[in-house]
C-alpha positions in Angstrom: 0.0 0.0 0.0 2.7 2.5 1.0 4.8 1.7 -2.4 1.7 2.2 -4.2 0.3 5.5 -2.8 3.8 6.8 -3.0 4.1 5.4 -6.8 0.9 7.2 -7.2 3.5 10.6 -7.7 4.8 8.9 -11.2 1.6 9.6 -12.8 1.7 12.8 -13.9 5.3 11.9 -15.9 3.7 10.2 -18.8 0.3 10.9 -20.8 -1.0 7.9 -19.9 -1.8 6.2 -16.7 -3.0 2.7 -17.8 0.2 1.3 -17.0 -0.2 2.4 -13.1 -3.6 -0.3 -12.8 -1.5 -3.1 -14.2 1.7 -2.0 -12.1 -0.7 -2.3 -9.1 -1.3 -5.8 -10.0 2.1 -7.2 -10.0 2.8 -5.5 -6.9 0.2 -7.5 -5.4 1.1 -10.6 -6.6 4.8 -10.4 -5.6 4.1 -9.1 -1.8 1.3 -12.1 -1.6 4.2 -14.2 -2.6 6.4 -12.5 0.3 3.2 -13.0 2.7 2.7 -17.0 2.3 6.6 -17.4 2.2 6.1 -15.7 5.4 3.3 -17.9 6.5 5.2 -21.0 5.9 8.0 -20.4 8.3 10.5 -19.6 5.6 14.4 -18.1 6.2 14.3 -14.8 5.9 16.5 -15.3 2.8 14.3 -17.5 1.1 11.1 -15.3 1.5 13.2 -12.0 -0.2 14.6 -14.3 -2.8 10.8 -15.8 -4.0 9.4 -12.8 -4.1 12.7 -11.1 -6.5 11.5 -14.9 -8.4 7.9 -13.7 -8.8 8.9 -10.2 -9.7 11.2 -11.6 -12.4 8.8 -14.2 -13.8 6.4 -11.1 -13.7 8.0 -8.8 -16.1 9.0 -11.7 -18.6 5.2 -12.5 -18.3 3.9 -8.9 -19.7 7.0 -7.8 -21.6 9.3 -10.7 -23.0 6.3 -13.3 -23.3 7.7 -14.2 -27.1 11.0 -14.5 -25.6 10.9 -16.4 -22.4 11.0 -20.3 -22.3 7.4 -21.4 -22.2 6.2 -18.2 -22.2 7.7 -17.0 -19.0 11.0 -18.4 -18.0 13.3 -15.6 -18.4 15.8 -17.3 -20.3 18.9 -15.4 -22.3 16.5 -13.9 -25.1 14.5 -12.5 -22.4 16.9 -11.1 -21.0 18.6 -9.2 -23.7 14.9 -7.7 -24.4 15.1 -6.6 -20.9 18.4 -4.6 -22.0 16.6 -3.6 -24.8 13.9 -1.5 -23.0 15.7 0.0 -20.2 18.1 1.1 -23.1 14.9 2.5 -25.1 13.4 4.0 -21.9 16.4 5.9 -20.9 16.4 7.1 -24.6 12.9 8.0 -24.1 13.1 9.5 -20.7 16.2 11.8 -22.4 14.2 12.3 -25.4 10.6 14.0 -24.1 9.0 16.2 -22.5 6.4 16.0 -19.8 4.0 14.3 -20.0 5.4 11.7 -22.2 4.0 9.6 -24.3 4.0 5.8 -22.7 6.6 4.1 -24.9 7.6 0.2 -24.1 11.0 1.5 -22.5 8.9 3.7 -20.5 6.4 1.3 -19.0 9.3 -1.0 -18.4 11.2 1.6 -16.2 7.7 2.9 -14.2 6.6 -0.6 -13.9 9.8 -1.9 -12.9 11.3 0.7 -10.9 8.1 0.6 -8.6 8.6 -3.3 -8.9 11.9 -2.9 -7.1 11.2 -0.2 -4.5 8.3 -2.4 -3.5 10.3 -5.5 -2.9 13.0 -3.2 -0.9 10.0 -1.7 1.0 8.6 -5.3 1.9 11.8 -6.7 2.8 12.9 -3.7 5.4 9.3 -3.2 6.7 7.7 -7.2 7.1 10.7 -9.5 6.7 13.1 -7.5 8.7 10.5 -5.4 10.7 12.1 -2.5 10.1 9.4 -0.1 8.8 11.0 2.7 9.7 14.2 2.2 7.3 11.4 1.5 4.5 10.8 5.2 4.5 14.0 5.5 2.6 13.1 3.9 -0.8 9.5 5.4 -0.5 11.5 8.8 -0.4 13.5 8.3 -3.2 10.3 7.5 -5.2 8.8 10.2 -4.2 11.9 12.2 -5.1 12.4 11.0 -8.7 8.7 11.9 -9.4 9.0 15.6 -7.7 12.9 16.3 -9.4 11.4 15.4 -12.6 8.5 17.4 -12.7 8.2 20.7 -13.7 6.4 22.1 -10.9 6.7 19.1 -8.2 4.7 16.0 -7.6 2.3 18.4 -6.5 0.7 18.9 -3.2 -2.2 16.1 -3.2 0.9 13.4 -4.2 2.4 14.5 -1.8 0.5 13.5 1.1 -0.8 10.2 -0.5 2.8 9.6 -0.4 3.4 10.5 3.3 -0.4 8.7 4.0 1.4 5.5 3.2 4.4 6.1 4.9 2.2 6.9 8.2 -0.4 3.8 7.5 3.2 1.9 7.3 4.6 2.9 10.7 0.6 2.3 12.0 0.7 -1.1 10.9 4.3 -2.0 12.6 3.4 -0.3 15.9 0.1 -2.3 16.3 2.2 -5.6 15.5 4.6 -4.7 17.9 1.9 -4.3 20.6 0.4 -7.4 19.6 3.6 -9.0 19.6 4.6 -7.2 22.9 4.7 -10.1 25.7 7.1 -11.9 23.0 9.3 -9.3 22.0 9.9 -8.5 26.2 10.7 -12.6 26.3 13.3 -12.2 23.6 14.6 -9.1 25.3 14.9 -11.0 28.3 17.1 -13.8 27.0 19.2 -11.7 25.3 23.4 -13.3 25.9 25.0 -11.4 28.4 27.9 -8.7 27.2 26.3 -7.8 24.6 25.4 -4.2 23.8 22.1 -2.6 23.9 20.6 -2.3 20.7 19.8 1.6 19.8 16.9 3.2 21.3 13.7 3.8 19.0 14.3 7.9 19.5 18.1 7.5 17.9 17.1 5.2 15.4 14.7 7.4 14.6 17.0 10.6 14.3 19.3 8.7 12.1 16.7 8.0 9.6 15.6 11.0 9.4 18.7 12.5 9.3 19.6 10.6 6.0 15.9 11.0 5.0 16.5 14.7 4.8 19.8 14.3 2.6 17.9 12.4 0.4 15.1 14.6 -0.4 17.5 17.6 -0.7 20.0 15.8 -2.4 17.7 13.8 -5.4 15.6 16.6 -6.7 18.5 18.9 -7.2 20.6 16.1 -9.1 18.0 14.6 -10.9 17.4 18.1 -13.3 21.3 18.0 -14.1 20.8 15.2 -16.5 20.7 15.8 -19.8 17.6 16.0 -22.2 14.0 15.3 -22.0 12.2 14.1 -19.0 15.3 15.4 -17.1 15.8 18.5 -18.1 13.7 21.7 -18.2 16.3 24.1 -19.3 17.9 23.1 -22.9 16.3 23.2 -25.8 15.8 26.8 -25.4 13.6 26.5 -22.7 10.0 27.1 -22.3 8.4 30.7 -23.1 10.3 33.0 -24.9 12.8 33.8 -22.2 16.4 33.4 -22.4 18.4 30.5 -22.4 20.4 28.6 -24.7 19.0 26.7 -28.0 20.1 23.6 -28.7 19.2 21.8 -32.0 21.5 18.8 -31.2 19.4 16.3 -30.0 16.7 15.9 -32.5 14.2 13.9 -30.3 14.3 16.5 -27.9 15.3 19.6 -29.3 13.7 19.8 -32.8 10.0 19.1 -31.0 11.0 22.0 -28.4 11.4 24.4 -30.9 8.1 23.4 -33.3 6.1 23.5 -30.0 7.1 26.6 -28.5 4.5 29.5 -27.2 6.6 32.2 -28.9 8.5 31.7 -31.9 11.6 33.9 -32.0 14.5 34.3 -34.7 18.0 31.9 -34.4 19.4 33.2 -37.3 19.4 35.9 -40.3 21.4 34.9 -43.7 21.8 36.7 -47.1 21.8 34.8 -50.2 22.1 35.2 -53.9 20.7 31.8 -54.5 18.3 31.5 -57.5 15.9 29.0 -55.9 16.1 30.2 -52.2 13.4 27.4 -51.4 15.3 24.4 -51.4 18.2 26.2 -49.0 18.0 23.9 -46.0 19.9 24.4 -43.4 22.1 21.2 -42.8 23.4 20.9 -39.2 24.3 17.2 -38.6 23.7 14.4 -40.1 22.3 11.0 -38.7 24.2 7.7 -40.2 23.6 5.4 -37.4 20.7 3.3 -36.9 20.4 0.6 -34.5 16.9 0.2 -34.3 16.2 2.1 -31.4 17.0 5.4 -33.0 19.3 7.4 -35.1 22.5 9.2 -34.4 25.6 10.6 -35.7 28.4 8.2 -36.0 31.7 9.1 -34.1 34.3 10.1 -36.9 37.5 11.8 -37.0 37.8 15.9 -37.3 40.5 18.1 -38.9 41.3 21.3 -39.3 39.1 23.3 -41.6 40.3 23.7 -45.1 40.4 26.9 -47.3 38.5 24.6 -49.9 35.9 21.6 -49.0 36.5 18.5 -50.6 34.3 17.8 -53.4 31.0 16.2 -52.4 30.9 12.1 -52.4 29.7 11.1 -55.6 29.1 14.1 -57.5 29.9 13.8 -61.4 30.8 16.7 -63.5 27.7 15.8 -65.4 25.4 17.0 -63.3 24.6 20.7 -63.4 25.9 23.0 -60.7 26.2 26.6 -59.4 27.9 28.8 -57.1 25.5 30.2 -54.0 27.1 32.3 -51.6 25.6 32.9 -48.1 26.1 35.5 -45.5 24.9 34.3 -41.6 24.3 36.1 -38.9 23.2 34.2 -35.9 21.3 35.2 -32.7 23.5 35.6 -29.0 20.4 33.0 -27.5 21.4 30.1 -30.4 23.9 28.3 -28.9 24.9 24.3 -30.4 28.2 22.5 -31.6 27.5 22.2 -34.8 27.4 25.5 -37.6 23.8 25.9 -39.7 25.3 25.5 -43.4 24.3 25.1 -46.9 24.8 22.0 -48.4 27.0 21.0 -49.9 29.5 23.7 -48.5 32.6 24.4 -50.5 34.4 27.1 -48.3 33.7 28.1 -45.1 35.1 31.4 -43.2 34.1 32.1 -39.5 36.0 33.0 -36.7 36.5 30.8 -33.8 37.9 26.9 -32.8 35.9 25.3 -35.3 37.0 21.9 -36.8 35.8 20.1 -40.2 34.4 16.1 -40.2 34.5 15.6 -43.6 32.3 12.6 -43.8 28.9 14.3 -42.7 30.8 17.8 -44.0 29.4 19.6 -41.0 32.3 21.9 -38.6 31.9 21.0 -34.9 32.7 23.6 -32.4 35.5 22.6 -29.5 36.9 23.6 -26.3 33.2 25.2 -25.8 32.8 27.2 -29.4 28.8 27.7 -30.0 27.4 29.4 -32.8 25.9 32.5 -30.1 26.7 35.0 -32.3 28.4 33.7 -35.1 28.8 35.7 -38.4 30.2 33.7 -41.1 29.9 33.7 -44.8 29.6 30.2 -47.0 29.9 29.0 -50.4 28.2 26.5 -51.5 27.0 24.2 -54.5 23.7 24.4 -55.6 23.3 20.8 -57.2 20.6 19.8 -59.6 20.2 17.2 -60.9 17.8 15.8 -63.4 15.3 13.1 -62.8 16.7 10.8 -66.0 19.9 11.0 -64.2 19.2 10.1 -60.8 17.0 7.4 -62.5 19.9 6.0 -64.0 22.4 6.4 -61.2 24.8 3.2 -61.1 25.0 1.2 -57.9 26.9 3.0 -55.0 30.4 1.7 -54.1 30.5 -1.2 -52.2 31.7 1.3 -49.1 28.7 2.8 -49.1 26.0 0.6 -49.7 27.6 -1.9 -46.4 27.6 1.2 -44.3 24.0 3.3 -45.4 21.9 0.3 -46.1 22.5 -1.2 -42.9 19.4 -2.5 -40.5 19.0 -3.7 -37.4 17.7 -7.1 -36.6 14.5 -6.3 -34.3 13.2 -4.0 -37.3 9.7 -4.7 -37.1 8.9 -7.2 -40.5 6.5 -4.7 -41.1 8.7 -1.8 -42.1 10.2 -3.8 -45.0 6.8 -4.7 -46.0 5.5 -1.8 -46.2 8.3 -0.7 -48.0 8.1 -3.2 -50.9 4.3 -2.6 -51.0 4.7 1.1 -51.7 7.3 0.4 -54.3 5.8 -2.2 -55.6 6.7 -1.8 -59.6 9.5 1.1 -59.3 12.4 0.1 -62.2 15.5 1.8 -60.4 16.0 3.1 -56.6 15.0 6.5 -57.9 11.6 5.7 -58.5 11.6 3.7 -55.0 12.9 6.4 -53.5 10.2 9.3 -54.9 7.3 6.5 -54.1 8.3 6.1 -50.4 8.2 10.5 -50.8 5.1 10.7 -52.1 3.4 8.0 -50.1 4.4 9.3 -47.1 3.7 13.7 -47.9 0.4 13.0 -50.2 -1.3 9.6 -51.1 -0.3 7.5 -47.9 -2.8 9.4 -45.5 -0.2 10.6 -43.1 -1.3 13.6 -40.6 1.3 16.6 -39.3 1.3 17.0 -35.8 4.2 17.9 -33.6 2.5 17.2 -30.2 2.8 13.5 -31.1 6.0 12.0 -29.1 9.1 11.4 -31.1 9.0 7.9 -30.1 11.8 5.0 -30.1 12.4 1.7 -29.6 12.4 -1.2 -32.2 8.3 -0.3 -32.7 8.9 2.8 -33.2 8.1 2.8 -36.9 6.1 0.4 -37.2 3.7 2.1 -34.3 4.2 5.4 -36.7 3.3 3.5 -39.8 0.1 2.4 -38.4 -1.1 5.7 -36.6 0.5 7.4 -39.9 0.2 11.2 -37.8 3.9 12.6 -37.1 6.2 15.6 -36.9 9.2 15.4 -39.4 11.7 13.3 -37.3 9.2 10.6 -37.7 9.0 10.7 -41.8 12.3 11.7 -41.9 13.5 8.7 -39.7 10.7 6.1 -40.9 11.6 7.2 -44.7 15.3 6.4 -44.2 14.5 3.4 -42.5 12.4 1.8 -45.1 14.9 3.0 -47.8 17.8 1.2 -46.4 15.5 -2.4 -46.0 15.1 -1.4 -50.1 19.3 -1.2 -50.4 18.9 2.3 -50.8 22.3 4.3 -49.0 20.4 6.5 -46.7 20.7 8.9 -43.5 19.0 11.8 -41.9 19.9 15.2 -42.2 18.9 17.8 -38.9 19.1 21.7 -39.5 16.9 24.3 -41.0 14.4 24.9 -43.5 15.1 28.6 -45.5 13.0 30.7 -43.1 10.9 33.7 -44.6 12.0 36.4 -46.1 12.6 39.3 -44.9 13.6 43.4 -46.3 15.4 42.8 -49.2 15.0 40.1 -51.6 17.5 37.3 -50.2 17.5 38.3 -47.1 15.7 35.6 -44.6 15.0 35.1 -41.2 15.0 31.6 -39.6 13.1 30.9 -36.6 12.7 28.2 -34.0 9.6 27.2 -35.7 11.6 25.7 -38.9 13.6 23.2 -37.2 13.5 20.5 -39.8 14.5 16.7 -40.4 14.7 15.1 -43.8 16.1 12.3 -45.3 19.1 12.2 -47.5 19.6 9.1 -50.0 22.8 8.4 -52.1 22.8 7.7 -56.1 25.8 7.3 -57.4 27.0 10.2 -59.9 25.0 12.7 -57.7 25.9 12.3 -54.0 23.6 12.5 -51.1 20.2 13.9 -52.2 17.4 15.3 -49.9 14.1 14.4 -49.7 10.7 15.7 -48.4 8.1 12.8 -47.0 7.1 15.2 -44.6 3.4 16.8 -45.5 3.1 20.2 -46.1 6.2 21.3 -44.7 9.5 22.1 -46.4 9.9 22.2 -50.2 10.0 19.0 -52.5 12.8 19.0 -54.5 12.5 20.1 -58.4 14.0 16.5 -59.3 11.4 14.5 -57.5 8.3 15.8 -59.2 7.4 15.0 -63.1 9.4 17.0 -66.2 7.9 19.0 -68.3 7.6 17.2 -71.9 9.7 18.2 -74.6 7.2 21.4 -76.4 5.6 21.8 -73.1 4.2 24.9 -71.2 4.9 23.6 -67.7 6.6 26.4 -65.9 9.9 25.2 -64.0 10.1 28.2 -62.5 10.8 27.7 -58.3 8.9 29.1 -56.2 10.0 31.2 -53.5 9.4 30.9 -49.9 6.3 32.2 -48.3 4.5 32.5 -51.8 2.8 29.4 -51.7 -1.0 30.0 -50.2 -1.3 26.0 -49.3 0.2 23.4 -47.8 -1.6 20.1 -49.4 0.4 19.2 -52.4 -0.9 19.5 -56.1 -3.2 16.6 -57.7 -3.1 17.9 -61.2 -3.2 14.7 -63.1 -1.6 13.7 -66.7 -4.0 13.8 -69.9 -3.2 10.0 -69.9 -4.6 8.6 -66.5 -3.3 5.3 -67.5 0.3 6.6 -67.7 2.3 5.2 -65.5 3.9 7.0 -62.1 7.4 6.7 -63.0 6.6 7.6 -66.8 4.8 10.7 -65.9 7.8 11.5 -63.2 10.0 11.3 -66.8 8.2 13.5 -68.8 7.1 10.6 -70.8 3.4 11.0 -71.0 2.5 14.2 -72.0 0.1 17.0 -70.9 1.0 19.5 -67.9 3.1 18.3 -64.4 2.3 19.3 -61.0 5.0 22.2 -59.6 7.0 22.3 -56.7 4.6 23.1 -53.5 6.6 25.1 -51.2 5.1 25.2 -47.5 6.9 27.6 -44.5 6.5 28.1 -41.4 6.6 25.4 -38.4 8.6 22.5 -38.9 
């Protein structure tokens, strides 16, 4: 009862409190366990060791059931899920905000953390009679729920959690008068020599001496951690105060900024790029994915060179330009990594700034941030056609081991789904711009950035189904499915081109267009953005249908903030039987649907 009341504080952590009723079950059945170990005369030993036995074969019951032996025998599968989800609910507790969403790794944590406290509870306060020592791990329950929260457990929590404490020491002091005439014989008998055992009042004192460290001591440690759950100051904070940005974690970060109260301006660039539209932003990129969630590799950095290396992959046949870009960025946006164009070709900024050449991103060290950088870019402005990304040759051998890469606990489903949608392409280009276009216009998908990021090896799959998202999950689910196609692919985090502002070229970039989007490989043109995300961002000039030869389709970009909606155009061939992929070539005939360009959040 006291575990559960004081429990009780967890609640509001998560969105959900279905997992709380079923939590209350297993507590039940593993003290009942403890009580008729107890009532058979059992060691001590024996009676803490069942009941850790029930609580083991408890959790493999409800969340390793397809791995246990027999269905709930933890053997060595079991236990590696176990490691799964307290690794995906640290990830999760790191990667949201409160209330989260109630994720696998999640419930695992709540249920099992209470799980444990409530063993620890029964042990100090039945087996060992000692209920006063049990207020300890009630504290520090209490104290995980209160350091978390943004304003406290609250005071209601607060005295359901003392409530049980008191009904705790209520119970012990009516068994100790029941038990009194037996504990004075045991007094009695006690051996000659020996010393006095320490008086109820010291005891007491001690307790709640330590009791007192602990509740000072947890709330104040527990908002140090980074990210998420534990931490209410990074991601640029809540309101429009101060405080520092940071775009680096993009479970965390990136939702911050699309859900904050009061937008307000990270940067201001000017450009004398033709097509200002399809100027993302790139920050990092993501080229790790182990299932549970993406991340930058760890790679070697150098010093920065006067000139970039030319971009992986990139032929001379493919058309390019020369954009340069002029950044200003805002004393309150403060991150590692520097807001560029890509690909960047030269780079000159002030400051200890290093080059990774792989992701071609420059990291800050020894504490640089971008808080009011001013730096000035040049970059290429690659575009290629859609024949030649259709007839891209295979990617190295390097690349395709290390981009197309997946996990064994992918959900089945995500490959699937994958082949379903693609069902038909001829080359990985027209895979690739089916998996786009399922996902921003015929799959059914909904924007929303309140819905958690999620992670975990369901992640996609659970984002597949529900199909309603911000961009890290198109972005993320997009690159996942390519890769299960052999399709080299990564994410890219950064910026979308803001709005414009004064001058033509001159744009303003807010919190509000934190972006993610996929980038995928083909051979002869390097890595190549994407836009599955609905509504937001610009998709690229190469992914929609060319004008036929004698045609009066305009190919004329369109410029930020111009377009008046988000859904994307369903102008249809003259030939409705024409294939996808033909249209996509110019091959059918009659007018092509133009580039929709959405701004704002996201």
């Amino acid at each position: 009862m006291a575990t559960a009341l004081s429990a009780a504080a967890l609640l509001p952590l998560v969105e959900s409190g279905t997992w709380f009723a079923l939590c209350l079950l297993l507590l039940a059945l593993m003290t009942g366990a403890g009580a008729l170990a107890r009532q058979a005369q059992l060691p001590r030993a024996f009676v803490v060791a069942i009941q850790a036995l029930v609580g083991l074969l408890l959790l493999t019951l409800v969340f390793a059931r397809p791995q246990a032996l027999a269905g709930f025998i933890p053997g060595p599968e079991a236990m590696r899920h176990f490691g799964e989800l307290f690794e995906a609910g640290q990830h999760d507790v790191r990667g949201y905000t409160i209330p989260a969403p109630l994720t696998d790794g999640i419930t695992f944590l709540l249920i099992g953390g209470v799980l444990v406290v409530g063993l620890v509870v029964d042990t100090l306060a039945v087996t060992f009679r000692a209920a006063s020592a049990a207020g300890l791990p009630l504290l520090a329950l209490y104290s995980v729920a209160t350091g978390i929260a943004e304003d406290g457990a609250g005071w209601f929590l607060f005295l359901l959690a003392a409530g049980g404490y008191l009904l705790l020491l209520l119970a012990e002091s009516r068994d100790r008068v029941a038990r009194w005439g037996r504990v004075f014989g045991v007094r009695a008998t006690e051996g000659r020599g020996k010393p006095p055992k320490l008086s109820p009042v010291r005891n007491g004192r001690r307790i709640g001496a330590l009791a007192l460290g602990v509740a000072l001591v947890v709330p104040l440690a527990l908002p140090a951690l980074d990210g998420g759950l534990l931490d209410d100051k990074g991601g640029g904070g809540r309101g429009g105060g101060g405080g520092t940005i940071s775009a680096v974690n993009p479970l965390v970060s990136l939702q911050d900024a699309l859900n904050q109260p009061d937008d307000r301006e990270v940067l201001r660039y000017r450009t004398d790029a033709a097509n200002i539209s399809d100027l993302y932003l790139r920050i990092v990129s993501l080229d790790k994915f182990d299932g549970t969630s993406w991340s930058p590799s760890e790679r070697r950095i150098t010093e920065v060179p006067d000139q970039l290396p030319q971009p992986t992959g990139l032929s001379p046949d493919v058309a390019t330009g020369t954009v340069t870009t002029s950044v200003q960025v805002a004393g309150d946006y403060g991150q590692d990594w520097l807001p560029l164009p890509y690909p960047a070709s030269s780079v000159d900024i002030n400051g200890r700034w290093r080059y990774e050449p792989v992701g071609r991103t420059l990291v800050g060290e020894r504490g640089q941030t971008t808080r009011n950088a001013s730096y000035r870019v040049e970059s290429l402005d690659v575009r290629p056609t859609a024949r030649q990304l259709a007839n891209a040759q295979p990617a190295p051998e390097d690349i395709r081991r290390t981009y197309t890469a997946v996990p064994g606990n992918l959900p089945d489903v995500v490959e699937a789904t994958a082949r379903e949608v693609t069902k038909g392409a001829a080359n990985d280009y027209e895979r690739a711009v089916r998996l786009q276009d399922w996902f921003a216009y015929d799959g059914g998908f909904t924007y929303n950035t309140r819905v958690g990021a999620g992670s975990g090896p369901q992640a996609i799959a659970r984002f597949l189904k529900q199909k309603e998202g911000f961009c890290v999950h198109f972005s993320f689910s997009m690159a996942a499915m390519a890769r299960t196609l052999g399709i080299p692919a990564r994410v890219a985090i950064g910026l979308t081109p803001g709005t414009q502002t004064g001058d033509e070229g001159t744009m303003s970039v807010s919190l509000r267009d934190a972006h993610a989007w996929p980038e995928l490989y083909f051979q002869g043109v390097g890595w190549t953005r994407f836009e599955p995300t609905p509504s937001r961002g610009t998709t690229p000039e190469y992914t929609q249908p060319e004008a036929p030869e004698g045609g009066t389709a305009s190919t004329a970009p369109e410029q930020p903030g111009t377009s008046e909606s988000a859904a994307p155009s369903t102008s249809a061939s003259t030939d409705p039987s024409c294939p996808a992929a033909d249209r996509r070539l110019g091959e059918c005939g009659g007018p092509s649907p133009q580039a929709v360009v959405a701004h704002g959040d996201d």
